[in-house]
MDTraj code that builds the backbone (N, CA, C; nanometers):
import mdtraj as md
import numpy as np

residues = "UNK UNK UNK UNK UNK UNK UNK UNK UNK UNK UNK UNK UNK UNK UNK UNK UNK UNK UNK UNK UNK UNK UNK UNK UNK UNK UNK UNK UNK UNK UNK UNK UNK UNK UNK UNK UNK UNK UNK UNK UNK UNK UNK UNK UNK UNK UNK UNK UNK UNK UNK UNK UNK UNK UNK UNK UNK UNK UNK UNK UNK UNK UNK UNK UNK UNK UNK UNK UNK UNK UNK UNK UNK UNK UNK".split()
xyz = np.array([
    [0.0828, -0.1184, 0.0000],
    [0.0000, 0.0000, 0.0000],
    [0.0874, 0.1251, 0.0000],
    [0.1754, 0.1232, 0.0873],
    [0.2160, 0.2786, 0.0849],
    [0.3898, 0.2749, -0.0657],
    [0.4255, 0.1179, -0.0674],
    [0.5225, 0.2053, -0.1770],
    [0.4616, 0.2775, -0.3470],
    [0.3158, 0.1855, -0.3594],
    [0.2697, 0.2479, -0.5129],
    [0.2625, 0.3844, -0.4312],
    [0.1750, 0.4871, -0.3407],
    [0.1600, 0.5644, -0.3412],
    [0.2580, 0.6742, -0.3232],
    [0.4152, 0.6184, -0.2797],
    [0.5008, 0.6681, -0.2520],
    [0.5561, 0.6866, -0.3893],
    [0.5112, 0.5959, -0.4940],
    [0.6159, 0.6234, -0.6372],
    [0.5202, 0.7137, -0.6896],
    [0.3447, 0.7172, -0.6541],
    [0.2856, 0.8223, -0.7332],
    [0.3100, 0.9199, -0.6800],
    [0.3694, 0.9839, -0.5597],
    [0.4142, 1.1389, -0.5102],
    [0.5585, 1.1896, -0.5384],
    [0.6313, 1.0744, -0.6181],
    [0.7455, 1.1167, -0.6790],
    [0.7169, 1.1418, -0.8330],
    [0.6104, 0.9920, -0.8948],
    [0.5893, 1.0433, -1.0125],
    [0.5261, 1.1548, -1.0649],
    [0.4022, 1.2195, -0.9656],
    [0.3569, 1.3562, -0.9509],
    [0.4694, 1.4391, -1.0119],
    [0.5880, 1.4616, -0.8998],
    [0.6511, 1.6397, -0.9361],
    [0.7367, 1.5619, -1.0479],
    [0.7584, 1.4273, -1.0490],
    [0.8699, 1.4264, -1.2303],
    [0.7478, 1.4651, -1.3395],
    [0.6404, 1.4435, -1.3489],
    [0.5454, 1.4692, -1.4455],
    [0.5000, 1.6243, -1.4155],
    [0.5058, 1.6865, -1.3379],
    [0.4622, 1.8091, -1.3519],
    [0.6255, 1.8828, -1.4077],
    [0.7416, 1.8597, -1.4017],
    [0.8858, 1.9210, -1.4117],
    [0.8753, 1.9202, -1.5430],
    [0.8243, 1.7814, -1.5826],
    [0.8679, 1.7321, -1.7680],
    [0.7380, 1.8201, -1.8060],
    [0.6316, 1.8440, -1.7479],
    [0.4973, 1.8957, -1.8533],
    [0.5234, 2.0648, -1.8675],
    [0.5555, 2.1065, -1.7508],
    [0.5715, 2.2479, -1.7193],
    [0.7400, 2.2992, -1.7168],
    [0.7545, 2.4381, -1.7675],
    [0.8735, 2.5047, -1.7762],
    [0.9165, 2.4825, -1.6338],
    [0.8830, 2.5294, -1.5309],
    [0.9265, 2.5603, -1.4102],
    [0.8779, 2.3966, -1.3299],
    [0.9012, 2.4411, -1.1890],
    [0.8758, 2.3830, -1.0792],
    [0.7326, 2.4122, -1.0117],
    [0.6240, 2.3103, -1.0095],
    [0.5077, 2.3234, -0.9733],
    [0.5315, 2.2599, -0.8046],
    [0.5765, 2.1659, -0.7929],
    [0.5608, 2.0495, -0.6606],
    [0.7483, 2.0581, -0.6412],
    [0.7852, 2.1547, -0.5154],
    [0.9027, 2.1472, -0.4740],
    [0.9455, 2.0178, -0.4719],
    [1.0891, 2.0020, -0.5235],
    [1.1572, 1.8293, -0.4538],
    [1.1367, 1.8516, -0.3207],
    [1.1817, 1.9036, -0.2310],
    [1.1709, 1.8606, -0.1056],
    [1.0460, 1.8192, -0.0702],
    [0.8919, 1.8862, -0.0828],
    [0.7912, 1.8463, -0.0573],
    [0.7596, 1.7187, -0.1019],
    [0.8000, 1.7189, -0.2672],
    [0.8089, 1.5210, -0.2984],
    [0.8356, 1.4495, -0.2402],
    [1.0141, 1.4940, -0.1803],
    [1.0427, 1.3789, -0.1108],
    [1.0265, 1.3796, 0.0764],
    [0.9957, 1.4445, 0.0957],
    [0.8707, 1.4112, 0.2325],
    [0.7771, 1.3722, 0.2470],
    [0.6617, 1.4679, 0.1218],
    [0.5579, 1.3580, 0.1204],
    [0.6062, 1.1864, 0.0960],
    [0.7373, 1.1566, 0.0157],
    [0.7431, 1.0106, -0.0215],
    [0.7814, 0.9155, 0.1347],
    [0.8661, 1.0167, 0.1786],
    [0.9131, 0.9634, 0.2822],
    [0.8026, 0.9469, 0.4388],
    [0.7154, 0.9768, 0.4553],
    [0.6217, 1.0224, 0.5468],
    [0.5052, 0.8909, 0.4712],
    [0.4923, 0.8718, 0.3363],
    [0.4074, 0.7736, 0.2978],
    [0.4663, 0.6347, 0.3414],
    [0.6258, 0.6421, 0.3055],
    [0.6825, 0.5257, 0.3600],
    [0.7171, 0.4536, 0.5096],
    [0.7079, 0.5777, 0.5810],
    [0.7117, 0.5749, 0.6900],
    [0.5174, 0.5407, 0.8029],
    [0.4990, 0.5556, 0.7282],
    [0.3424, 0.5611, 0.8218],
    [0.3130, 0.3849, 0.8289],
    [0.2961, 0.3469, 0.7945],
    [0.2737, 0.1861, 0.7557],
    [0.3396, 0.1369, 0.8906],
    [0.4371, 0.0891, 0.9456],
    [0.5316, 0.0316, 1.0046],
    [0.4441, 0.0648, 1.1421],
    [0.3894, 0.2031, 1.1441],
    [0.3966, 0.2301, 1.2407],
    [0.2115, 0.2185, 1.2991],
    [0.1199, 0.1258, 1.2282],
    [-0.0109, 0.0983, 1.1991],
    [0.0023, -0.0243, 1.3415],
    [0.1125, -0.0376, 1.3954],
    [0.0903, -0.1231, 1.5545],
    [0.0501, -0.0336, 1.6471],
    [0.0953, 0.0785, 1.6350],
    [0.1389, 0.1891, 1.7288],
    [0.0030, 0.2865, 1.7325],
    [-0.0173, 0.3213, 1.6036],
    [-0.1210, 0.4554, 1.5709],
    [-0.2295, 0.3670, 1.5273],
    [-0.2495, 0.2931, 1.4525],
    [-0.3972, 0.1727, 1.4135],
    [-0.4030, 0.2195, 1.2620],
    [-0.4623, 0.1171, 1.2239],
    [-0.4614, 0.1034, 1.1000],
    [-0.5430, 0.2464, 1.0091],
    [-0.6648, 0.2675, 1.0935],
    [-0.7427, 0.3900, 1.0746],
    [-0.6420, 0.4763, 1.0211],
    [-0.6040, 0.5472, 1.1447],
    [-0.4872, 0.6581, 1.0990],
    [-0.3822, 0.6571, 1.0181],
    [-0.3098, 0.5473, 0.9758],
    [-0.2524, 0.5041, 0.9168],
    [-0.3174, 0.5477, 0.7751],
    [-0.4628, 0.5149, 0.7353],
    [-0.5466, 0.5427, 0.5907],
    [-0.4960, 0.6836, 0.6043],
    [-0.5900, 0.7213, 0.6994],
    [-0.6035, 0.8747, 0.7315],
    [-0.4890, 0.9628, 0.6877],
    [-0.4454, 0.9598, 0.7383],
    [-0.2832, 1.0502, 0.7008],
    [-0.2160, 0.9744, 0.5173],
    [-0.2364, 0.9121, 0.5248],
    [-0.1715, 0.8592, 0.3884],
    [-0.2831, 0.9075, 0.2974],
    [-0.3811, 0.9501, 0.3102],
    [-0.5026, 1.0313, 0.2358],
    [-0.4988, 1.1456, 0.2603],
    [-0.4264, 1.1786, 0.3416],
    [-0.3974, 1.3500, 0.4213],
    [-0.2840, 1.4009, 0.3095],
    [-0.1716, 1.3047, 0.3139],
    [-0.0888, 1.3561, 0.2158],
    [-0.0656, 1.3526, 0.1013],
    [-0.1307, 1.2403, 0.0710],
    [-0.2242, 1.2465, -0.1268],
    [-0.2970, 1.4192, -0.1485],
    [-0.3832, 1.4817, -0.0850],
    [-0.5093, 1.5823, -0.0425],
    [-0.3544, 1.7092, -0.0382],
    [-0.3184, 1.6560, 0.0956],
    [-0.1727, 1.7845, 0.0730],
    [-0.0867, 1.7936, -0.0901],
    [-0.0573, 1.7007, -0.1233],
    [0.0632, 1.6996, -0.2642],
    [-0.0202, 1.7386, -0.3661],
    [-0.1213, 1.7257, -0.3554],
    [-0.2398, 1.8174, -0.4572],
    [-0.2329, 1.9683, -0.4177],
    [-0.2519, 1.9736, -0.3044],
    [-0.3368, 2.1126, -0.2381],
    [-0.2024, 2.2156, -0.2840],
    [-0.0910, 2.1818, -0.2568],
    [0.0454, 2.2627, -0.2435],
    [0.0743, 2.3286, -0.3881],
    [0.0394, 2.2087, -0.4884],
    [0.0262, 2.2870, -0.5969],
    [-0.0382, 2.3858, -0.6759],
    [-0.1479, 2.4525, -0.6064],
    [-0.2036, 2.5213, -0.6166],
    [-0.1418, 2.6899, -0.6111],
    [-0.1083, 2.6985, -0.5047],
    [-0.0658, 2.8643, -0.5202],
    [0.0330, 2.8555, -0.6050],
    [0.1039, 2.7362, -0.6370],
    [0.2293, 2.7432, -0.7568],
    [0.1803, 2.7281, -0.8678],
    [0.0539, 2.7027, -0.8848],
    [-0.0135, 2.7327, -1.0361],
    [-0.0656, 2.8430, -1.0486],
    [-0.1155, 2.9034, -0.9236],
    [-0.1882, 3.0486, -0.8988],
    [-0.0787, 3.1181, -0.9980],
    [0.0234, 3.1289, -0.9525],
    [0.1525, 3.2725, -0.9601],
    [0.1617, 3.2498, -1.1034],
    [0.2157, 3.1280, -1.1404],
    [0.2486, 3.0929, -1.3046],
    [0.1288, 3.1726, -1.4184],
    [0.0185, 3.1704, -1.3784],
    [-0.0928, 3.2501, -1.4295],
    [-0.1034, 3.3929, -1.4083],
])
top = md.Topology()
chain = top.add_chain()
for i, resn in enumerate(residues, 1):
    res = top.add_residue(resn, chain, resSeq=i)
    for name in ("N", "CA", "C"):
        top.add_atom(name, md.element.get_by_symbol(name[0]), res)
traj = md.Trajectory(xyz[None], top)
C-alpha cells in the first residue's frame, strides 16, 4: 500500500517538471511527502490502521493542495 503511493508522489513532481517550464511540486515536498508515505505503515501497531489510511489520504489531499498557489503565480 504505501510504496505504489510513494512512487505516485514522486511520479507527480517528475510529471509536472517534464509537462511544465518551471517547478510546480518542490523536490523537497516530494520527497517528504514520499518519505512520510513510507514511513506511516510500520507504524499501523502503534497509531492503528485507521490513521494510518487517514494521514496517507492526508498527504495524497496535501501533494495536490500545495500545488495550487504554484499554479496560482504561473498565471
Amino acid at each position: 500500500m504505501a510504496v505504489p503511493h510513494a512512487v505516485f508522489v514522486v511520479l507527480l513532481r517528475l510529471i509536472h517538471t517534464a509537462v511544465l517550464a518551471g517547478h510546480v511540486i518542490r523536490p523537497l515536498a516530494a520527497l517528504c511527502g514520499a518519505a512520510a508515505v513510507l514511513l506511516l505503515p510500520p507504524a499501523a501497531p502503534y497509531i492503528g490502521v485507521a490513521a494510518v489510511i487517514a494521514a496517507l489520504a492526508t498527504i495524497g489531499v496535501l501533494m495536490v493542495v500545495i500545488t495550487f498557489p504554484a499554479a496560482a503565480r504561473r498565471h
